[in-house]
N, C-alpha and C positions, 0 to 999 in steps of 0.2 A: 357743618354746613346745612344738614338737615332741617336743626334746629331753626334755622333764621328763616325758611320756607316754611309758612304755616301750614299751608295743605297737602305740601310732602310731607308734613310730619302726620298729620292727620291717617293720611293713607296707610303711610309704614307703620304706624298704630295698631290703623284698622284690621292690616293683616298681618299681623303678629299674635291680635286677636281670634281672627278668623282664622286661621292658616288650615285647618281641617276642613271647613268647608269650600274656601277655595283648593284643596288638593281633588273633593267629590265634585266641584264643578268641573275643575280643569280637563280630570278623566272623563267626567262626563260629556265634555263637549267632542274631545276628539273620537271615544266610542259616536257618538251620534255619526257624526260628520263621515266615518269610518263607514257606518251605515251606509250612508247615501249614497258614498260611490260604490256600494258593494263588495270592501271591503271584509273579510272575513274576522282580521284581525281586532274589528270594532268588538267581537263578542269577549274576548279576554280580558280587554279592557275595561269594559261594561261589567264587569263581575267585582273590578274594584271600586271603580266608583260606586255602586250598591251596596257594598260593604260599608263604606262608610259614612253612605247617608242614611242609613240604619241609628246609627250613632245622634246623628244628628236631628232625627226624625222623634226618636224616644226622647230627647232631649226637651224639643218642642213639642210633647204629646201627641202629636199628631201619631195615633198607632196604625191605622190602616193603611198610609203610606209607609211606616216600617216595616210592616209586613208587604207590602208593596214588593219595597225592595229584596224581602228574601227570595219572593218569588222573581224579580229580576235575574237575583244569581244564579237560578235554578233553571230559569229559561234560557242564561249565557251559556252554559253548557249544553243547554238542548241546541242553541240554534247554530255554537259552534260547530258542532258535530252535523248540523244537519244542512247548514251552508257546503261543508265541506266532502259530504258523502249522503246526502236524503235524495240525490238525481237517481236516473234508471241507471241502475248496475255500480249503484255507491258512486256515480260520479257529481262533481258537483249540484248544487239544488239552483230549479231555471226560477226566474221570474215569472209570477204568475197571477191570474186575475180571482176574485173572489166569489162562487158562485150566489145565485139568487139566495138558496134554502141557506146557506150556510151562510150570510147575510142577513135575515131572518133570524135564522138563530142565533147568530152574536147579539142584534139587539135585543133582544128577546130575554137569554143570559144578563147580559148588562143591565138590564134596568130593572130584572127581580134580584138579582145579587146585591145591586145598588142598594133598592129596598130594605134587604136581609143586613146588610154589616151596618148600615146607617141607624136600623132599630139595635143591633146587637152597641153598634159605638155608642146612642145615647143610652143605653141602659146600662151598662157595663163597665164603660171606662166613663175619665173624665175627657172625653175629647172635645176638642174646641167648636169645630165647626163639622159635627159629626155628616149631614147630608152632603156637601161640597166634598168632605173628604173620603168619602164611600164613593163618588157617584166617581170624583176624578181616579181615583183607584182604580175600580174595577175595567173601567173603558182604559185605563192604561196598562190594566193587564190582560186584555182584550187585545189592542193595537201589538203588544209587545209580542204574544203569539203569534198570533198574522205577519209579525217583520220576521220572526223566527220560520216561519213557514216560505218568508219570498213574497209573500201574497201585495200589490200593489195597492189595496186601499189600506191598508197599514198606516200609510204616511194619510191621509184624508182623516183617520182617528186620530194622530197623534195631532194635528193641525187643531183638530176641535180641543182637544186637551190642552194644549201648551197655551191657547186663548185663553183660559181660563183661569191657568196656572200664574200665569204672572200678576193677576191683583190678587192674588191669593195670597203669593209669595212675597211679596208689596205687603201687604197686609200683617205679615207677619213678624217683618224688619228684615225677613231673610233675603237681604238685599243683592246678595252673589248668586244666589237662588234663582231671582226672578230675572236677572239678566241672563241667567244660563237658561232659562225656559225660555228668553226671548229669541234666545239664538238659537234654541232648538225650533221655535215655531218656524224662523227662517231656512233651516236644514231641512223641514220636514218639506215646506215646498220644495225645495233643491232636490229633495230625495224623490218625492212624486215625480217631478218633471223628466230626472235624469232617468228613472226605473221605466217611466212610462217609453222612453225614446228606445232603451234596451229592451224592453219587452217586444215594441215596434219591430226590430233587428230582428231578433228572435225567432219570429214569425217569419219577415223574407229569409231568413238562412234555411228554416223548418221546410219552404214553402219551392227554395230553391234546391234543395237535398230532395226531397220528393218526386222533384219535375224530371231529373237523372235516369 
């Protein structure tokens, strides 16, 4: 039956081909998504699909996003542990806003790091598009700690990044790729919007406990 539908066949092709990148999409979407509502369980998740676009990142040379991802895994365990006990007295971790200096200093980090592995990728490896793939790195290992931390402009970084990412990803034919980045740009508003109303909460509950 397959057979006589051309663009079914097409598809079941495509992902019999694919089938490893669509399994680092797949995880990847619902860690996101997991994310946004504040889910805790998004970080275990998140440690597999990293794993395995490792694979797929060395595969396309792109190396500073392989490395990207190990530092993904590394931060899945930090932020598991620290959603779940980084509050006062080990209790849950609250939502929280970014201050001035230490907004400052992210971009500050970000754009001499940028810098640093972009000279180190075009000297050292053969990577393709060594500045795009330095600059989108390092700001995603930037936003990925600030989400690990709770910190609400998190999602404002990842929105710039996942812009970015999808003619990248276009670009590269990593076609399951750039659909999953599209649907992260979409999560990451979801995630701003929904973090920002809890954060909101937060405060009248702070503000109503206080008044007692």
């Amino acid at each position: 039956m397959i057979e006589s539908i051309p663009w079914l066949q097409a598809v079941v092709a495509y992902c019999q081909q694919n089938w490893f990148e669509l399994l680092a999409a797949f995880t990847g979407f619902i860690c996101v998504y997991l994310n946004a509502i504040e889910n805790v369980w998004g970080w275990p998740i998140s440690i597999i699909s990293a794993f395995c676009y490792i694979f797929i990142f060395y595969e396309d040379t792109f190396y500073a996003d392989m490395v990207l991802q190990g530092f993904f895994i590394a931060v899945g365990f930090y932020g598991w542990y620290e959603w779940r006990y980084g509050g006062g007295r080990r209790e849950t971790l609250a939502i929280s806003r970014i201050g001035r200096g230490q907004a400052a200093v992210s971009a500050v980090v970000g754009i001499v790091l940028s810098a640093v592995v972009s000279y180190l990728l075009s000297t050292q490896t053969d990577a393709q598009q060594p500045i795009v793939d330095s600059t989108l790195t390092v700001f995603s290992l930037i936003a990925q700690y600030l989400l690990a931390r709770k910190i609400l402009e998190n999602w404002l970084i990842w929105i710039g990044v996942d812009i970015f990412y999808v003619p990248v990803f276009l670009g590269r034919g990593r076609y399951v790729t750039a659909a999953l980045y599209f649907t992260y740009l979409i999560l990451a508003v979801m995630g701003y919007l929904q973090w920002r109303k809890r954060l909101a909460a937060q405060k009248q509950t702070f503000l109503a406990e206080n008044d007692l």
